[in-house]
Each structure stands twice: as C-alpha cells, then as structure tokens.
Backbone as a chain_set.jsonl record, in Angstrom:
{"seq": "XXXXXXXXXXXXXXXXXXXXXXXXXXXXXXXXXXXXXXXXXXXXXXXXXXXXXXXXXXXXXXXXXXXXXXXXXXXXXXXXXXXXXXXXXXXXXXXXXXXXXXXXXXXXXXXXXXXXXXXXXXXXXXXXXXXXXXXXXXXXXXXXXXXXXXXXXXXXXXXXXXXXXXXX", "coords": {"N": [[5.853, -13.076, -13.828], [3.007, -13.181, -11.645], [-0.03, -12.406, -10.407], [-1.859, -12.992, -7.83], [-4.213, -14.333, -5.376], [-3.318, -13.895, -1.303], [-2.587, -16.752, 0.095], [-2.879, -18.635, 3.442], [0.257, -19.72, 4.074], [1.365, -17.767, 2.718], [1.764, -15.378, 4.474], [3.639, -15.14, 6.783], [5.955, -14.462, 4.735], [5.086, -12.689, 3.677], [4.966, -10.739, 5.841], [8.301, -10.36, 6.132], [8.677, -9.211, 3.29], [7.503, -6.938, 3.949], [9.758, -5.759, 5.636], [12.067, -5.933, 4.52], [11.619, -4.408, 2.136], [11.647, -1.862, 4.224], [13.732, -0.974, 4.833], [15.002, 0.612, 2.368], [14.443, 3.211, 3.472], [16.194, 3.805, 5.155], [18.159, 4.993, 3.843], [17.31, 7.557, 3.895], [17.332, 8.671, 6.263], [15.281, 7.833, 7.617], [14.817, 5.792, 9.807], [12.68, 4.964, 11.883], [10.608, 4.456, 10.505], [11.946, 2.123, 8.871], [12.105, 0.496, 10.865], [9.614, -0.338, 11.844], [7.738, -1.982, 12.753], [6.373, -5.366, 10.731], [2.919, -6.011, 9.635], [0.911, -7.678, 11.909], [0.303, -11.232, 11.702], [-1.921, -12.081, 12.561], [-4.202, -9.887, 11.56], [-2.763, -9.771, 9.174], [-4.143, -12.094, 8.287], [-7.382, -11.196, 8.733], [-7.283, -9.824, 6.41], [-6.738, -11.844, 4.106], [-8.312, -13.364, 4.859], [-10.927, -11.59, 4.0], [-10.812, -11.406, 1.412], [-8.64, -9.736, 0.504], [-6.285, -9.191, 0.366], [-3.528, -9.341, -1.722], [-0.915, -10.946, -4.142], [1.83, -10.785, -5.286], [3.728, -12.801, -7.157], [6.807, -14.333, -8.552], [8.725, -17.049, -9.625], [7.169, -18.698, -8.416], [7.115, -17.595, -5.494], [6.38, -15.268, -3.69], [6.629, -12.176, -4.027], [6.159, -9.692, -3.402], [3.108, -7.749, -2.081], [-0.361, -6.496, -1.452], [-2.792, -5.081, 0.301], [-6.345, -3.97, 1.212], [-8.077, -1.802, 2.019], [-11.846, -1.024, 2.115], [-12.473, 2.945, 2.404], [-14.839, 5.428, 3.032], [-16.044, 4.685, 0.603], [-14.266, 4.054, -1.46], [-11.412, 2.197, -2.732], [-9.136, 1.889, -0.271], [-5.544, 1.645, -0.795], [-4.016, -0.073, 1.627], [-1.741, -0.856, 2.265], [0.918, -1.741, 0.176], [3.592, -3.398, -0.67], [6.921, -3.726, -1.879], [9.861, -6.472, -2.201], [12.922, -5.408, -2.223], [14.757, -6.778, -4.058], [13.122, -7.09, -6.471], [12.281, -4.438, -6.932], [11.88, -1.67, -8.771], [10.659, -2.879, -11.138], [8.217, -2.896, -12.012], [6.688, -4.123, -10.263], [5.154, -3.428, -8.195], [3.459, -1.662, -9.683], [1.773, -3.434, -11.091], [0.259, -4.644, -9.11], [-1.475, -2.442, -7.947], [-2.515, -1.768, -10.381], [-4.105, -4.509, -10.499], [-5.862, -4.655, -8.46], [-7.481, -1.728, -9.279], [-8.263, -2.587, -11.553], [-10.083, -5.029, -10.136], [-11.626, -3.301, -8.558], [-12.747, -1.114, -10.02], [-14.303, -2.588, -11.658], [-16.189, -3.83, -9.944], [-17.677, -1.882, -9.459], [-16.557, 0.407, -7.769], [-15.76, 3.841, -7.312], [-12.827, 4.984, -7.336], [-9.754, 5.026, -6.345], [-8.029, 5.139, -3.212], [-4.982, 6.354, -0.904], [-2.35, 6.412, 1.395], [0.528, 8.491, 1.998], [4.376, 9.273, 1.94], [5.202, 12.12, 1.263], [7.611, 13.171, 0.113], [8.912, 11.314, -0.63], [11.166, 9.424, -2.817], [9.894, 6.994, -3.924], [7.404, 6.883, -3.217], [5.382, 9.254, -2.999], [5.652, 10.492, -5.246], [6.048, 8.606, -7.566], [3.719, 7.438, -7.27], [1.999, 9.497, -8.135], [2.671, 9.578, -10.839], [1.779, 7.348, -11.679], [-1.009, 7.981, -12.074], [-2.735, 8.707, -9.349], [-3.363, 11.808, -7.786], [-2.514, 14.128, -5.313], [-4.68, 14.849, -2.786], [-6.118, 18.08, -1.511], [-7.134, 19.331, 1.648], [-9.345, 20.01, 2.166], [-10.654, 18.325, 0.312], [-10.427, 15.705, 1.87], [-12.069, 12.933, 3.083], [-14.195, 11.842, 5.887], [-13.318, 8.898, 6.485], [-10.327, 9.247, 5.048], [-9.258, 11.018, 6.991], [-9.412, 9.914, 9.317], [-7.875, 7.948, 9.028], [-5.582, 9.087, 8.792], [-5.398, 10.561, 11.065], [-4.597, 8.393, 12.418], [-2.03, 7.55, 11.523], [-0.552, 9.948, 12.59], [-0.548, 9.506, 15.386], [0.698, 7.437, 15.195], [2.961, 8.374, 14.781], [4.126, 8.782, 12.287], [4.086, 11.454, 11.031], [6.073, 12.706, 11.455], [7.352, 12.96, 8.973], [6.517, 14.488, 6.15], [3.163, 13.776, 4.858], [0.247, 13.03, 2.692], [-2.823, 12.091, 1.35], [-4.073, 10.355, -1.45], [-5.371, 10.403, -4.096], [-7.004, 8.193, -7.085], [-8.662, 8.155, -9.843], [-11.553, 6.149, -10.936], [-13.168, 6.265, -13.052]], "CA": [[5.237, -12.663, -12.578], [1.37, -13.845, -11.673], [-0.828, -12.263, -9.196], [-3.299, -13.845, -6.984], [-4.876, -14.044, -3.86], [-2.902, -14.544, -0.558], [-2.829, -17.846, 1.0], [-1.73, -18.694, 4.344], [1.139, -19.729, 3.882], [2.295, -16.494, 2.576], [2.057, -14.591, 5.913], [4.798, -15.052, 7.057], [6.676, -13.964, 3.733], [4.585, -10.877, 3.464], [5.826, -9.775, 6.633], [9.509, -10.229, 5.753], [8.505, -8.355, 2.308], [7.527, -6.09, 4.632], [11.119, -5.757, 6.783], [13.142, -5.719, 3.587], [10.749, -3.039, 1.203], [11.361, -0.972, 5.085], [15.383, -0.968, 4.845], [15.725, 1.454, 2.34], [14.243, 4.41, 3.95], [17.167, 3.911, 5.965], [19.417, 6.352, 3.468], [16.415, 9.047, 3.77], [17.245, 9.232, 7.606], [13.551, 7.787, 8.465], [15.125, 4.88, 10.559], [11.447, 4.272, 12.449], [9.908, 3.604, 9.098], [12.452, 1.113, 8.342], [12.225, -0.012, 12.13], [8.484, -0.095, 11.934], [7.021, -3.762, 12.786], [5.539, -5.847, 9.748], [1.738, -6.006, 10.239], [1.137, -8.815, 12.521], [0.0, -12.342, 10.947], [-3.618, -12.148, 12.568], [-4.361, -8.417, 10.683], [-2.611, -9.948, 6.96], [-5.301, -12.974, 7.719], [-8.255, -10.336, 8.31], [-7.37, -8.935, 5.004], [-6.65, -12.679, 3.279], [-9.959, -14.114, 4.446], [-12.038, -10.714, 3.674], [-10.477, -11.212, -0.041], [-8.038, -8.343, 0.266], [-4.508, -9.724, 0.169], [-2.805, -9.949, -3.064], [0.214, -10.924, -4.222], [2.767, -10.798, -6.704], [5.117, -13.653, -7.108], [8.079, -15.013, -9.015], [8.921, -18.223, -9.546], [5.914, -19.109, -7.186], [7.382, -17.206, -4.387], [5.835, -13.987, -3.478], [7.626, -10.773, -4.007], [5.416, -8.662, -3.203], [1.737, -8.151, -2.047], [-0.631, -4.999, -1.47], [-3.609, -4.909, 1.263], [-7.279, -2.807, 0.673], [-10.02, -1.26, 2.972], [-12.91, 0.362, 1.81], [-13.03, 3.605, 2.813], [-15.719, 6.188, 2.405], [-16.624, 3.943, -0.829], [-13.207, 4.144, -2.083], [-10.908, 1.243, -2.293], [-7.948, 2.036, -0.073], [-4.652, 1.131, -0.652], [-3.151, 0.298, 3.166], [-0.266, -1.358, 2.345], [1.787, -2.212, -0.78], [5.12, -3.322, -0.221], [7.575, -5.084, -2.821], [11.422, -6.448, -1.89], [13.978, -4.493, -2.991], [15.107, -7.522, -4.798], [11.841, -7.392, -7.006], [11.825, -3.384, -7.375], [11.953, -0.749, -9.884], [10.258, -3.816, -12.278], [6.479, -2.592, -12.243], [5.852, -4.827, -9.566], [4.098, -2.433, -7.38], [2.138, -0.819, -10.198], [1.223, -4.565, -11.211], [-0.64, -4.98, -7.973], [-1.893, -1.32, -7.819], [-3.479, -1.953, -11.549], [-5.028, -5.404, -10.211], [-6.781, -3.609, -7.704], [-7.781, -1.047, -9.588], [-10.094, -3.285, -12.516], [-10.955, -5.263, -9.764], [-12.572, -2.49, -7.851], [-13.589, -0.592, -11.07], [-15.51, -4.217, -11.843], [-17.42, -3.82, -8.716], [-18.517, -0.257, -9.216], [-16.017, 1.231, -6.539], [-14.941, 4.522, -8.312], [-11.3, 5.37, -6.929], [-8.427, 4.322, -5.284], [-7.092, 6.161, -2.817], [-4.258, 5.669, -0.267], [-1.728, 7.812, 1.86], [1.68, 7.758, 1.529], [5.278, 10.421, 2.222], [5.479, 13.487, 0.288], [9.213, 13.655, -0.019], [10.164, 10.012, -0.827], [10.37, 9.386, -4.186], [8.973, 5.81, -4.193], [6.109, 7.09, -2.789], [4.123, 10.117, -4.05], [6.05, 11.051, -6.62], [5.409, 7.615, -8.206], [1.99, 7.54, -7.013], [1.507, 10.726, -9.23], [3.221, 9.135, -12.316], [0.358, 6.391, -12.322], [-2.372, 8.44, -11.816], [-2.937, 9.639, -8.519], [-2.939, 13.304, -7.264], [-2.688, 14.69, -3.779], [-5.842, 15.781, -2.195], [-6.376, 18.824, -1.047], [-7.721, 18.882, 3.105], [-10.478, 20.326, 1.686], [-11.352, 17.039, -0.276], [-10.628, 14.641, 2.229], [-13.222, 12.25, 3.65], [-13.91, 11.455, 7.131], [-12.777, 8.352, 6.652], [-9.303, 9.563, 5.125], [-8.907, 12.013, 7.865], [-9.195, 9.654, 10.395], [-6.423, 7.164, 8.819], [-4.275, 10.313, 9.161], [-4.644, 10.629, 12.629], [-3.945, 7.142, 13.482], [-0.803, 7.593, 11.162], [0.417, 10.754, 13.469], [-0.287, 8.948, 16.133], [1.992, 6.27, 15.357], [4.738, 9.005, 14.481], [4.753, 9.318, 11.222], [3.948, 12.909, 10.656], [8.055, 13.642, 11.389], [7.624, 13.331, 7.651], [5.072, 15.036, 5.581], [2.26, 12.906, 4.554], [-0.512, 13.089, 2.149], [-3.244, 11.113, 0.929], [-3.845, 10.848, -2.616], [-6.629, 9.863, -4.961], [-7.085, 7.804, -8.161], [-10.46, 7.821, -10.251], [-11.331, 4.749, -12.195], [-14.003, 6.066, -14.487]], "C": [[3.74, -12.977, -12.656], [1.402, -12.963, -10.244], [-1.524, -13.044, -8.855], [-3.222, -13.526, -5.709], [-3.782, -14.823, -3.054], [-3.35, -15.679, -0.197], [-1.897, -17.652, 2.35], [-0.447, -19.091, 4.496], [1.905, -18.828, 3.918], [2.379, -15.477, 3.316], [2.867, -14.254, 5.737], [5.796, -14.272, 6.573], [6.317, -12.34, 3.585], [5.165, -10.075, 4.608], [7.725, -9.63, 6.386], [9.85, -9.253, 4.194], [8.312, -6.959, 2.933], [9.025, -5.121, 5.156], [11.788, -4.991, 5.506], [12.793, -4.452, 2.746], [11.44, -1.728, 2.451], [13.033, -0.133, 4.838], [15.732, 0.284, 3.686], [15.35, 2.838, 2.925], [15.601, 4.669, 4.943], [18.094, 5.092, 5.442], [18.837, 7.166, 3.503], [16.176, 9.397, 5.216], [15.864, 8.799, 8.218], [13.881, 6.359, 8.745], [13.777, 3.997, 11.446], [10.783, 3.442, 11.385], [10.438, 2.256, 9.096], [12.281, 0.05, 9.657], [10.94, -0.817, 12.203], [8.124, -1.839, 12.195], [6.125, -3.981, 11.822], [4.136, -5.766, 10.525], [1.237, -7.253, 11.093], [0.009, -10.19, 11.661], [-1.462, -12.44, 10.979], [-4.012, -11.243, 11.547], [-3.93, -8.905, 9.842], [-3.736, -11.131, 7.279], [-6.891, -12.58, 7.715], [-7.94, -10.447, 6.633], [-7.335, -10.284, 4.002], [-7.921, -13.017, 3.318], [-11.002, -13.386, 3.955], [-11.586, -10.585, 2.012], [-9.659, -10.164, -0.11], [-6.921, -7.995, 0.466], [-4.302, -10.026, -0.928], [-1.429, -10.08, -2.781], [1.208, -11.337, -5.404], [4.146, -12.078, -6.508], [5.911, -13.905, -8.651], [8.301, -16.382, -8.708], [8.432, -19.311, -8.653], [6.916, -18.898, -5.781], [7.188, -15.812, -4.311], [6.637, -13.182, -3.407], [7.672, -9.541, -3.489], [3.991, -8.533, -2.842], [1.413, -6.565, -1.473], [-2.242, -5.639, -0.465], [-4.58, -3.759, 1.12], [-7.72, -3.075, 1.827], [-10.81, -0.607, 1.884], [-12.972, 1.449, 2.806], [-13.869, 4.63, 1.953], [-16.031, 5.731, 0.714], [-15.622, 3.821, -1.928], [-11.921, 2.841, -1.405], [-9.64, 1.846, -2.058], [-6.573, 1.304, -0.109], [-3.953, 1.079, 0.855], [-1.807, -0.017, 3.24], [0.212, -1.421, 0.679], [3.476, -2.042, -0.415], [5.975, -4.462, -1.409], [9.133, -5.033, -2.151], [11.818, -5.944, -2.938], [14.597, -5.349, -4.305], [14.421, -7.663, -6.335], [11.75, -5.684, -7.298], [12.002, -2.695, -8.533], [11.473, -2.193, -11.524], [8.884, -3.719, -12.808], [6.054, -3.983, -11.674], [4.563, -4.049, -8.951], [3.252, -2.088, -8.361], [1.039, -1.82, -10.547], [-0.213, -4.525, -10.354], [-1.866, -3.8, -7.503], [-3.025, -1.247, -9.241], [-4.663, -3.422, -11.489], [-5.976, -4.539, -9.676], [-7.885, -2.325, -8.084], [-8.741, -1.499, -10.652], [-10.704, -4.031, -11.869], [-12.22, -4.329, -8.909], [-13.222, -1.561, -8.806], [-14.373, -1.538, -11.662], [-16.627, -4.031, -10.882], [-17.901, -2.526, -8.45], [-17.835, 1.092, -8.274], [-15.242, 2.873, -8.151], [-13.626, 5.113, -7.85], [-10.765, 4.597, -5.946], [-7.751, 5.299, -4.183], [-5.851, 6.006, -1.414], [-3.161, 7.179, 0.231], [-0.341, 7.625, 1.811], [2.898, 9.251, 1.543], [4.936, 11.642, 0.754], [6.215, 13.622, -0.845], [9.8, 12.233, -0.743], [9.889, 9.495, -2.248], [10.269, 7.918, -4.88], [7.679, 5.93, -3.876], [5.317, 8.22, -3.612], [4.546, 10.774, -4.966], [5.972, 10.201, -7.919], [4.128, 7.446, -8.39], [1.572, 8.479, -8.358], [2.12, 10.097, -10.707], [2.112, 8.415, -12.795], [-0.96, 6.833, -12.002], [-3.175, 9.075, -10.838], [-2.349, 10.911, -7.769], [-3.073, 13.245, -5.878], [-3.701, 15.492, -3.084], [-5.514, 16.707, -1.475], [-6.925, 18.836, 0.905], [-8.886, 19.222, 2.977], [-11.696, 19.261, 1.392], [-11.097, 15.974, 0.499], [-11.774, 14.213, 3.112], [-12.741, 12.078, 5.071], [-13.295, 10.154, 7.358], [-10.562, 8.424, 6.455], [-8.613, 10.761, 6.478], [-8.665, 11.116, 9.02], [-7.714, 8.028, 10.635], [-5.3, 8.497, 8.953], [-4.174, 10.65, 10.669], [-4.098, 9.691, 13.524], [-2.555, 7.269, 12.922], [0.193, 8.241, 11.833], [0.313, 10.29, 14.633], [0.993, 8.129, 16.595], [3.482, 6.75, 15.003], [5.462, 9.52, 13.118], [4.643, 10.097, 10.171], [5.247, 13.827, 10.738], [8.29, 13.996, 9.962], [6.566, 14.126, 7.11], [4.456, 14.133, 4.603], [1.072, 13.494, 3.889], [-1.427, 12.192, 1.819], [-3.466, 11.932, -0.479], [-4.942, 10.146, -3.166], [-6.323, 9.589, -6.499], [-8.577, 7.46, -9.113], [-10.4, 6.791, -10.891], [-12.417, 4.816, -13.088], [-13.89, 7.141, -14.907]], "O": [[3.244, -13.027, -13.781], [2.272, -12.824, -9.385], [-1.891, -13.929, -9.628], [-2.491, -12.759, -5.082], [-3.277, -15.872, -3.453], [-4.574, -15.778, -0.114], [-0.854, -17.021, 2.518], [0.012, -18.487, 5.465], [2.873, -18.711, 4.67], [3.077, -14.547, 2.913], [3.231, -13.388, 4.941], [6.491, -13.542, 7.281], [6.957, -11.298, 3.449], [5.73, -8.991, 4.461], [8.217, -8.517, 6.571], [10.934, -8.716, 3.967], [8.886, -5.965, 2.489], [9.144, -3.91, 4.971], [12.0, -3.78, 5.448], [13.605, -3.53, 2.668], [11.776, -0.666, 1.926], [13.257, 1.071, 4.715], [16.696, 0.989, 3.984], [16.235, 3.674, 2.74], [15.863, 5.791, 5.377], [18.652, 5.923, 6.158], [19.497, 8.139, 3.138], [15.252, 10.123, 5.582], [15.398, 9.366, 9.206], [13.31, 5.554, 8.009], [13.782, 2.783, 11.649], [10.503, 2.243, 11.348], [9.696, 1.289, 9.269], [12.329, -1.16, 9.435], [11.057, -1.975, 12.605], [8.546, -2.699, 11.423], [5.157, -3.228, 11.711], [4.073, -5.527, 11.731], [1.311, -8.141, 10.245], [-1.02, -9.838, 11.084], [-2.189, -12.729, 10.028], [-4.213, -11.803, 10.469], [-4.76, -8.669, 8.964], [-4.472, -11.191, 6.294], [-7.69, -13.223, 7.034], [-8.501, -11.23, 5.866], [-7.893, -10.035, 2.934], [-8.668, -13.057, 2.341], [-11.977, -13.977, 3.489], [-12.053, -9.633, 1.387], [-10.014, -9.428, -1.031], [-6.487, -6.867, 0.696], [-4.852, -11.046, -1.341], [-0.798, -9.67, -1.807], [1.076, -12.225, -6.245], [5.18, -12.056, -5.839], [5.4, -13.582, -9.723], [8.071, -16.833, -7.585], [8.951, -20.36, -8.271], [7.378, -19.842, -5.14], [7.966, -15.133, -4.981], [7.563, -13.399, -2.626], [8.533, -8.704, -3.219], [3.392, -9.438, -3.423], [2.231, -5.701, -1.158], [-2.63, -6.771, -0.754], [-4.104, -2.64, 0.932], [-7.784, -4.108, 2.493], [-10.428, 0.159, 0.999], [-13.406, 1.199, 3.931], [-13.8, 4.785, 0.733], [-16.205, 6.55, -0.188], [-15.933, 3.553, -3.089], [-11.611, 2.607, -0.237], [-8.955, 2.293, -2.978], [-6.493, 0.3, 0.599], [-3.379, 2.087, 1.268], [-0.946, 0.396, 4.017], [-0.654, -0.879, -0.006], [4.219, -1.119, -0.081], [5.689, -5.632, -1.668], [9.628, -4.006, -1.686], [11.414, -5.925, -4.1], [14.882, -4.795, -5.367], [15.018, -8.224, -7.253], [10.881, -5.539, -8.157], [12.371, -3.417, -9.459], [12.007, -2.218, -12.633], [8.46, -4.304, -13.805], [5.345, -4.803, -12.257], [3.364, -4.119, -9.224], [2.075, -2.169, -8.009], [-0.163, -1.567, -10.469], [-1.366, -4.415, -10.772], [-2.894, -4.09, -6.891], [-4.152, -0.761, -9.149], [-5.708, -3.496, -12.136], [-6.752, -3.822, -10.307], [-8.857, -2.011, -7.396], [-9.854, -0.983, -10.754], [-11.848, -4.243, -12.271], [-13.394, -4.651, -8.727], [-14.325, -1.152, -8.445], [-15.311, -1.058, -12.298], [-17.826, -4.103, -11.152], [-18.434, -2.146, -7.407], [-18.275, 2.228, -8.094], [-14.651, 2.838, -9.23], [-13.596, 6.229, -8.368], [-11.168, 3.828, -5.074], [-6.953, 6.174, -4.52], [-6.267, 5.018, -0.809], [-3.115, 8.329, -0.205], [0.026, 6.479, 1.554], [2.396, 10.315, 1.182], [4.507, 11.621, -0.4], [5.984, 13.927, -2.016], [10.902, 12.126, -1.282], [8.797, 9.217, -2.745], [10.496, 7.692, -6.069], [6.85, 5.102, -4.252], [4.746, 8.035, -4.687], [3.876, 11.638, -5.531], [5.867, 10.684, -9.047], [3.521, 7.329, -9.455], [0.942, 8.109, -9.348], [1.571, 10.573, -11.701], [1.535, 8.597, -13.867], [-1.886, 6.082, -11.697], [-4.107, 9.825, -11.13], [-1.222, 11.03, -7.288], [-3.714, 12.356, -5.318], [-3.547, 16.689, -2.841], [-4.618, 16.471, -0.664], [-7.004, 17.641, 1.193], [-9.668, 18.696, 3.769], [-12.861, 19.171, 1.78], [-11.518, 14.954, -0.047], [-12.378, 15.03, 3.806], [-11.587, 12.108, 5.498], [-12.671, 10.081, 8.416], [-9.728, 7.952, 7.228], [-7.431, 11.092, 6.572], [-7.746, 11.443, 9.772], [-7.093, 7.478, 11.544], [-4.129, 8.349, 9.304], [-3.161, 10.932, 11.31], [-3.522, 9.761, 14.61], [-1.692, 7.111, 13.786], [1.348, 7.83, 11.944], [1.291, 10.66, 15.283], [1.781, 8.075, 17.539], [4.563, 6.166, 14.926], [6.484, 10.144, 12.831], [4.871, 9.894, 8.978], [5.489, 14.977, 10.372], [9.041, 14.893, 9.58], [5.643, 14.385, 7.883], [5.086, 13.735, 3.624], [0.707, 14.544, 4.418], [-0.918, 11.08, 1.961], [-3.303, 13.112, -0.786], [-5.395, 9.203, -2.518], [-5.639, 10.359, -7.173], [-9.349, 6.526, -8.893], [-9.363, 6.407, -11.432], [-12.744, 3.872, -13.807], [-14.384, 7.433, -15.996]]}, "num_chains": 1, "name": "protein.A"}
C-alpha cells in the first residue's frame, strides 16, 4: 500500500470509495448515511489543489483517501473513507497517521474530527488510536459550527461527537 497526494484522475474513484465505505451502515439501520451523496468532484478538487486529498492505494489504484480543513488551528479530519474491500487492514489508520506527522511537521498540534458514537468503525476506533471525545465544554467555535451543519443535514438521528487527537 503507498500513500500520496490525490490527482485528478482519482475523483471520480474517491467518490465511488465513497458509495461503497457508505453501504455498510446499511445493517445499523442508518440507510441515509449509506444513501448520502459522495462529495461532489468540484469540493474533492478544492481539497486536491489546496494539498488536502490523500490517498491510499493498492496496486496503483486507490482504496481509500481521507480529506483535512483547518479548523480553529487544528487539522480536521472531514472525510476518511476506505472500500470495504480494503477494510479492517489499517488502511484508514494509515492515512489518519499520514496526516497526523504531516501536520505535527508543520506545528499544527491536534487532529480532530467528528464522527457516530454508536458505530463501531467510528468512535470506538477513533478512541483505540488515540482520540477521545470532547466534552461541549471543550469544543471550539469552529467545531461547533461543523456540528450544526451536520444536524442540519440530518445526521443527529444518530448521536454524534467530535473527538480530539494531540500530536505533542
């Protein structure tokens, strides 16, 4: 497996990494999730040309890829998505540990990103590699206000958290 930076090319693919990663929420009854529309091709080439598309491939075909913002001075995770085909292999953490010396290289000190409660690819993994579940106490205005676009879009039916990772 090799990381690197998206190219165009790999759009396309990332959204279908997208589709397929969505499918299994399907046995946890969260049918929108899985429903949910990949991110559209303009928005993954924001994030390719601002440097902030990775991706994990196989046999030089992408498997997987993960998407940052900065917020509040913290590099957010917005996306990570790997095919099912490609899971339970330490792809995802792969891409989650790139991210993490490149933004501890550039001085950023945490990672932080939001992600279900209940599902246990999500923050119950999350917490295995290092990040905890903030408090509402500790979240930033910027994390607060990715949480309201999230209930916006519906998907507060589940319970949602964001979560934090330090890197020094």
């Amino acid at each position: 497996m090799r990381i690197r930076s998206a190219r165009p090319e790999d759009l396309p693919l990332l959204q279908d990494i997208e589709r397929a990663a969505g499918e299994p929420f399907r046995a946890l009854g969260m049918d929108a999730v899985a429903d949910d529309d990949p991110p559209p091709l303009d928005v993954l080439e924001e994030y390719r040309e601002a440097g902030r598309a990775r991706v994990a491939e196989r046999d030089g075909r992408p498997v997987a890829y993960l998407v940052w913002d900065l917020v509040d001075g913290a590099a957010h995770v917005e996306q990570v998505s790997v095919h099912p085909d490609a899971a339970r292999r330490g792809v995802g953490r792969a891409l989650i540990e790139d991210l993490a010396a490149d933004a501890a290289a550039r001085g950023v000190p945490a990672l932080t990103l939001t992600t279900f409660a209940d599902v246990p690819w999500n923050a119950p993994y999350y917490t295995r590699i290092g990040f905890r579940a903030l408090p509402e106490a500790e979240l930033t205005d910027g994390l607060r206000a990715i949480r309201r676009a999230e209930a916006a879009h519906g998907l507060d039916r589940w319970p949602r958290l964001c979560m934090r990772r330090p890197l020094r």
